[in-house]
Z-matrix of the N, CA and C atoms (Angstrom, degrees):
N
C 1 1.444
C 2 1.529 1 109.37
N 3 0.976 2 115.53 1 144.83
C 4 1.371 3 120.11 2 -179.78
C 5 1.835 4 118.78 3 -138.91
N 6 1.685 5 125.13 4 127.66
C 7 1.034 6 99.39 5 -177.02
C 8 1.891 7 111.78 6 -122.72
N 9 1.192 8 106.82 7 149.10
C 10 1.380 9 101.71 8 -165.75
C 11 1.836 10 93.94 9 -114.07
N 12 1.451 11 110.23 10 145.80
C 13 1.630 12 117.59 11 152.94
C 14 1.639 13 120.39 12 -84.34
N 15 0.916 14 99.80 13 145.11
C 16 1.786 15 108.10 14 179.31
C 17 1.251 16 111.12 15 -151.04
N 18 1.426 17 121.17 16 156.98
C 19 1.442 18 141.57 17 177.43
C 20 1.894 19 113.81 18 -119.73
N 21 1.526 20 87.61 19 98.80
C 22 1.614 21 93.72 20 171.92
C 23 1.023 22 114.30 21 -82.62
N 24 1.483 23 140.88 22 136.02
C 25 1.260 24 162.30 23 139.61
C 26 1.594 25 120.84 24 -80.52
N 27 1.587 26 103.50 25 89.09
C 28 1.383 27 111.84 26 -162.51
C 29 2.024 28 107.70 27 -95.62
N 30 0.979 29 105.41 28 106.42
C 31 1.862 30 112.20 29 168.87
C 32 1.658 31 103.36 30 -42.53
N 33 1.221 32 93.68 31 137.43
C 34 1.797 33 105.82 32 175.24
C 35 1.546 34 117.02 33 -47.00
N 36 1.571 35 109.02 34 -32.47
C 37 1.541 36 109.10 35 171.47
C 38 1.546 37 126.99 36 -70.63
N 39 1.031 38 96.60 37 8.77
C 40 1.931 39 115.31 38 -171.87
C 41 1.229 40 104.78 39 -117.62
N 42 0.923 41 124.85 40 -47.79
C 43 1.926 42 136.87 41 173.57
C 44 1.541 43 112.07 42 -21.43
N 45 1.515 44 123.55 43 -13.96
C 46 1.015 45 132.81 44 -176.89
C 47 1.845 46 105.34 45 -114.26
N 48 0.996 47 109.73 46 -22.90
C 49 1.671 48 113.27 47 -144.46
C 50 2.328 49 86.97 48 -95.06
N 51 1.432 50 90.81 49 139.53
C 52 1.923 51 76.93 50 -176.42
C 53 1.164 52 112.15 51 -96.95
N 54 1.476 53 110.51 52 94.31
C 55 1.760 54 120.48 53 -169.90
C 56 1.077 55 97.02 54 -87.63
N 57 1.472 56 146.22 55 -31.70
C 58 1.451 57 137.86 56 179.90
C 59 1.715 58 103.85 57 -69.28
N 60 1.184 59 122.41 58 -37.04
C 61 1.261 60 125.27 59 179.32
C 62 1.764 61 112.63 60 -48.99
N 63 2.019 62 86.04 61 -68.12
C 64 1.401 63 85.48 62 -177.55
C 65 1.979 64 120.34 63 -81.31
N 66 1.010 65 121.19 64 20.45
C 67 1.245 66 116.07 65 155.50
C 68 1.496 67 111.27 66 -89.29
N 69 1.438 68 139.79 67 -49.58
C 70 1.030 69 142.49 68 153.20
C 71 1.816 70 115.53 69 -19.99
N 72 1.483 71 121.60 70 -66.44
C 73 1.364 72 131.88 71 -165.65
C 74 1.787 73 104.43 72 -81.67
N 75 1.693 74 104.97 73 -40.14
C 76 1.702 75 96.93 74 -175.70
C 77 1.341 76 116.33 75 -75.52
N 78 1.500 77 121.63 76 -13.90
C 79 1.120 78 112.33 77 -155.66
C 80 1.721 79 103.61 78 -140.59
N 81 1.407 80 109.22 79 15.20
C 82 1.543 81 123.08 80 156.59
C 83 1.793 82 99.10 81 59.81
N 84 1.333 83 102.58 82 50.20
C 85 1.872 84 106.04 83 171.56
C 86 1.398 85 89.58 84 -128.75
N 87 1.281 86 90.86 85 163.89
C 88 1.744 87 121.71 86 -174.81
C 89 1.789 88 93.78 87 -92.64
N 90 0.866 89 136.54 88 135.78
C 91 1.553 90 141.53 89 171.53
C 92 1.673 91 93.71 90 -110.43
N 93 1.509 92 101.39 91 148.03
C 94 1.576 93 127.20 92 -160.67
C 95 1.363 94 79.65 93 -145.28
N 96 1.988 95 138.86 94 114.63
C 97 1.380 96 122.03 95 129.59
C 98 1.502 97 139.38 96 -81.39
N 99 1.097 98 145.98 97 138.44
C 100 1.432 99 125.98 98 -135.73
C 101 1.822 100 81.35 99 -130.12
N 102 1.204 101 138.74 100 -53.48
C 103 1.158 102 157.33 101 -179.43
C 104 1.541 103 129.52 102 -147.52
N 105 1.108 104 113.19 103 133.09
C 106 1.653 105 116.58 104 179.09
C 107 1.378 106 114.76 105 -157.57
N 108 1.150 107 88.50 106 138.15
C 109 1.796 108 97.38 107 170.59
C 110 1.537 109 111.34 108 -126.52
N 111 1.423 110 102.19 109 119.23
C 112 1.930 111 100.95 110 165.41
C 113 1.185 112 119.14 111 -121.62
N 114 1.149 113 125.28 112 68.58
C 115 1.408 114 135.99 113 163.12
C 116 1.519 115 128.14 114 -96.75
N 117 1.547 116 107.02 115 154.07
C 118 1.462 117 105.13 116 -165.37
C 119 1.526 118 135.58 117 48.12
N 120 1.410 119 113.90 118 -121.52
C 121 1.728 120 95.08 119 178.01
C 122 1.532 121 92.69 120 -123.43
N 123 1.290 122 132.82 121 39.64
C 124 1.680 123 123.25 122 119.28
C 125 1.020 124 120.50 123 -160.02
N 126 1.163 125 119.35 124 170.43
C 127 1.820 126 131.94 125 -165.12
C 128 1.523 127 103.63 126 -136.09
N 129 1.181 128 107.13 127 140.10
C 130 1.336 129 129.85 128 132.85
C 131 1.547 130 168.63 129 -63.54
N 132 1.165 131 134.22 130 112.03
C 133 1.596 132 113.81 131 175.71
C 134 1.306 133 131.82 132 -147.03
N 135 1.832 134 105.39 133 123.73
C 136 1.848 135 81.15 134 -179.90
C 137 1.344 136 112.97 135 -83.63
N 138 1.092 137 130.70 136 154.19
C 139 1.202 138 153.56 137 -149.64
C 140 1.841 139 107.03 138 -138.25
N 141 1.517 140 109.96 139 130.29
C 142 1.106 141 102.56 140 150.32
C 143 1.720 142 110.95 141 -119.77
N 144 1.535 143 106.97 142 154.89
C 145 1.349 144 119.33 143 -172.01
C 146 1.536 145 87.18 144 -99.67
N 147 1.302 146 105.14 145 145.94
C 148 1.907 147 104.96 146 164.39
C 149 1.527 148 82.52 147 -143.71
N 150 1.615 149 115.58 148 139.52
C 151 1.468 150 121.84 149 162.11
C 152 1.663 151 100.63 150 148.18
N 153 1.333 152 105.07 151 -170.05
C 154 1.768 153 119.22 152 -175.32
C 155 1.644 154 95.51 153 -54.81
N 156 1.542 155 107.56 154 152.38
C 157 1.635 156 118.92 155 175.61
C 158 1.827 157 92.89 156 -63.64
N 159 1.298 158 125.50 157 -51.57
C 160 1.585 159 128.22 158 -158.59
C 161 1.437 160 96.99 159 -63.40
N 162 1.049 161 106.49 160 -44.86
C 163 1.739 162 111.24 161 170.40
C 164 1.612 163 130.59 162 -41.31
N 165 1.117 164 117.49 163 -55.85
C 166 0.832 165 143.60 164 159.78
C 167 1.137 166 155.57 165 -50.65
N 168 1.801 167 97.69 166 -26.91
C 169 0.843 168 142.59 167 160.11
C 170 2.001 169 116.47 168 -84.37
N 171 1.007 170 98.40 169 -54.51
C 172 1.417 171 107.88 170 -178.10
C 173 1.665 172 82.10 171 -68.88
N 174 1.470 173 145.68 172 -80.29
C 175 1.395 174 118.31 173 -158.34
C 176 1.319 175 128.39 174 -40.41
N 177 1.467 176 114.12 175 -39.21
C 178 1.554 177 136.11 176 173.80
C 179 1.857 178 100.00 177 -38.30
N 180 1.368 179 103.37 178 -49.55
C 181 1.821 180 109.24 179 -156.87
C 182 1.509 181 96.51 180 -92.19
N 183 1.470 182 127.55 181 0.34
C 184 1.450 183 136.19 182 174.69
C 185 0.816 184 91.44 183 -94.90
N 186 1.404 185 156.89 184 -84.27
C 187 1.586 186 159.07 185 -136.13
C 188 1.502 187 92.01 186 -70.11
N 189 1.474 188 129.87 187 -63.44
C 190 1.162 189 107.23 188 176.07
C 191 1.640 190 145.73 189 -55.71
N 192 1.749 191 88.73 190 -30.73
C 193 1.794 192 84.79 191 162.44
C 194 1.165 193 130.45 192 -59.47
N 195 1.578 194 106.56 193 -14.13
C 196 1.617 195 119.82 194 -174.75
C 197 1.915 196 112.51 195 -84.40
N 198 1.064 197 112.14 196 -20.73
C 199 1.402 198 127.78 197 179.63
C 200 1.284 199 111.92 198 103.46
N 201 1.413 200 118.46 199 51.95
C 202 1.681 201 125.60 200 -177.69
C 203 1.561 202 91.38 201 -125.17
N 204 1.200 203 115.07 202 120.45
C 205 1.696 204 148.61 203 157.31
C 206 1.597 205 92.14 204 -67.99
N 207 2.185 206 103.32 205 121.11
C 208 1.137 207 89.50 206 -165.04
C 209 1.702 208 76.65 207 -132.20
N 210 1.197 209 123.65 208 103.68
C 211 1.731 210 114.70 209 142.86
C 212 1.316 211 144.41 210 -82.47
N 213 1.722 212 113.15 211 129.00
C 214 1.422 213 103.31 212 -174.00
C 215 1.270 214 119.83 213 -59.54
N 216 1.001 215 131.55 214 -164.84
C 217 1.757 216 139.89 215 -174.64
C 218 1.904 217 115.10 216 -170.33
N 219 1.135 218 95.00 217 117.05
C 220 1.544 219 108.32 218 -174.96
C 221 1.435 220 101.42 219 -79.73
N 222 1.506 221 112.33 220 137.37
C 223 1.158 222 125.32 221 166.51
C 224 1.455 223 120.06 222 -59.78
């Protein structure tokens, strides 16, 4: 298992849509939120990933097809 931190940068048109949900359920990781802000026309979140590297990976390249700006974050 492996868990990675990340910083979502969610567009105002997403602010509604449950991308933390479905990264959690499509892609069989545990979601950790550490901080977030969604106000106005964008939001934020750090995020921890817990689950398989392929996993994790494939959610990373989902959120972005969706229009989520995703930076890693060093421990």
């Amino acid at each position: 298992m492996a868990k990675r931190r990340v910083m979502l940068n969610l567009p105002a048109e997403l602010h509604s849509e449950p991308v933390i949900y479905n990264i959690g359920q499509q892609f069989n990781l545990v979601t950790n939120i550490y901080q977030a802000d969604l106000t106005g026309a964008k939001g934020w979140v750090i995020l921890e990933l817990d689950g398989e590297d392929k996993n994790i990976e494939e959610a990373i390249a989902w959120a972005i097809s969706k229009g989520v700006r995703v930076d890693m974050i060093s421990d």
